[in-house]
C-alpha positions as semicolon CSV with decimal commas, in nm:
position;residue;x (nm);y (nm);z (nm)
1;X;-11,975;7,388;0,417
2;X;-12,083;7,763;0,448
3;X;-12,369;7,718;0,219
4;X;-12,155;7,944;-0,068
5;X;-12,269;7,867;-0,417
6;X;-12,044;7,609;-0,595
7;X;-11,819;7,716;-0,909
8;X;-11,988;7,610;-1,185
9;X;-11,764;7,541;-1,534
10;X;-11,937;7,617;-1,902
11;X;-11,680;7,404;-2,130
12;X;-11,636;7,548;-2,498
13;X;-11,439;7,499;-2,791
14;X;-11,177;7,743;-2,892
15;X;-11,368;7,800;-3,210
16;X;-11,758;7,836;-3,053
17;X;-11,570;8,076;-2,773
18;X;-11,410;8,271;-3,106
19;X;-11,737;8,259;-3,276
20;X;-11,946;8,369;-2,992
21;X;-11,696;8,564;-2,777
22;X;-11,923;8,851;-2,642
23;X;-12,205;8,591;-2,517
24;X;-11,909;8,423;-2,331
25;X;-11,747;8,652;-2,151
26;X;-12,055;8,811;-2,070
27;X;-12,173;8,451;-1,904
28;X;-11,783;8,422;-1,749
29;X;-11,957;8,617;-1,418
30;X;-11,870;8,563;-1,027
31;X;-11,808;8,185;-0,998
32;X;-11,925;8,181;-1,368
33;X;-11,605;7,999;-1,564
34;X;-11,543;7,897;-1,883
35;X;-11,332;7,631;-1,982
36;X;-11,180;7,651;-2,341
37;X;-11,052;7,336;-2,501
38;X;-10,875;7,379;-2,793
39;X;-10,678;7,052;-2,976
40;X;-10,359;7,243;-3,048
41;X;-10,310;7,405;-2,669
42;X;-10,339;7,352;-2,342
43;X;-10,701;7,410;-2,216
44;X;-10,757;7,770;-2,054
45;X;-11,005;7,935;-1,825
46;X;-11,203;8,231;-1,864
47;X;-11,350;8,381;-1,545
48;X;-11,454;8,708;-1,401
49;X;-11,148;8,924;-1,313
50;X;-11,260;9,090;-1,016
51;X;-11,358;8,699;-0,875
52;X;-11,028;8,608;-0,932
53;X;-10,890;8,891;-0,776
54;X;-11,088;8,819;-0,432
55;X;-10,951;8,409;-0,487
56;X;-10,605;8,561;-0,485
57;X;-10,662;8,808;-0,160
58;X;-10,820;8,516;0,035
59;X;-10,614;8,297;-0,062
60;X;-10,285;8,542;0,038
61;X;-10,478;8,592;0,394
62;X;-10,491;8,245;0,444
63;X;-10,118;8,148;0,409
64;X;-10,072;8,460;0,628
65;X;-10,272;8,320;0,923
66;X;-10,090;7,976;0,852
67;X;-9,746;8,096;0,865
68;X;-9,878;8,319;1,236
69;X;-10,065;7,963;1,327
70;X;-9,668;7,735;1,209
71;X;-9,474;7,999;1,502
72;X;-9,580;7,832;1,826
73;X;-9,448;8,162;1,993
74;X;-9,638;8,401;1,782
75;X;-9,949;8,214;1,876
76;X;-9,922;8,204;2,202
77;X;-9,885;8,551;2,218
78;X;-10,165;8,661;2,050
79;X;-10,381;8,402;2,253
80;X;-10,213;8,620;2,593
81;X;-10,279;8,957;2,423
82;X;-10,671;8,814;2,297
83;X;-10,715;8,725;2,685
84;X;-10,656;9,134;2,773
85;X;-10,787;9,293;2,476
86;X;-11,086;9,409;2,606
87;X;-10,993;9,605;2,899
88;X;-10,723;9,729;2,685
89;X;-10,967;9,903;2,478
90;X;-11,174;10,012;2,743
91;X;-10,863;10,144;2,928
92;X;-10,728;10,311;2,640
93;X;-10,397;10,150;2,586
94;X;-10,477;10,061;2,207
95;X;-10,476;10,357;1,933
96;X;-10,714;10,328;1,594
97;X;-10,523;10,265;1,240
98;X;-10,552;10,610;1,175
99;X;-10,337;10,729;1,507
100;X;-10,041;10,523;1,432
101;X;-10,021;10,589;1,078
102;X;-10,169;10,925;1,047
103;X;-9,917;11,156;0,866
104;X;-9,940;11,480;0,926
């Protein structure tokens, strides 16, 4: 493992989360989530927004680099173009982010 801190789940009842809202979201932080039970629904979480957010962007880049990794072609391509990369840089055949989409 990377040595991340685990996710750690708070479980609450619908009616202690409705009775002490404020303390819970304030304690839904980071990998902070709270599970509410509640007898008449389906259980629900209630985490940090911006935590979720970054779950959702790592988790998008990661089917991205498995669909490049699933094309045997596209691979082996990159793995040629990783091989020159360096001199290409030093040689000036690569142009920054900002040179190919600069709009003038």
């Amino acid at each position: 493992m990377n040595g991340a801190p685990a996710i750690t789940v708070k479980e609450v009842s619908a009616t202690k989360l409705r009775d002490h809202f404020r303390r819970y979201t304030k304690e839904a932080k980071d990998k902070k989530v709270i599970l509410i039970r509640n007898r008449r629904q389906a259980s629900k979480y209630l985490m940090d927004k911006e935590w979720f957010d970054r779950i959702i962007r790592e988790h998008e880049s990661v089917l991205a680099t498995l669909e490049v990794l699933a094309n045997p072609e596209l691979s082996e391509r990159l793995l040629r173009l990783g091989k020159t990369i360096d001199d290409d840089v030093r040689a000036g055949r690569l142009h920054s982010m900002e040179e190919v989409f600069d709009k003038d």
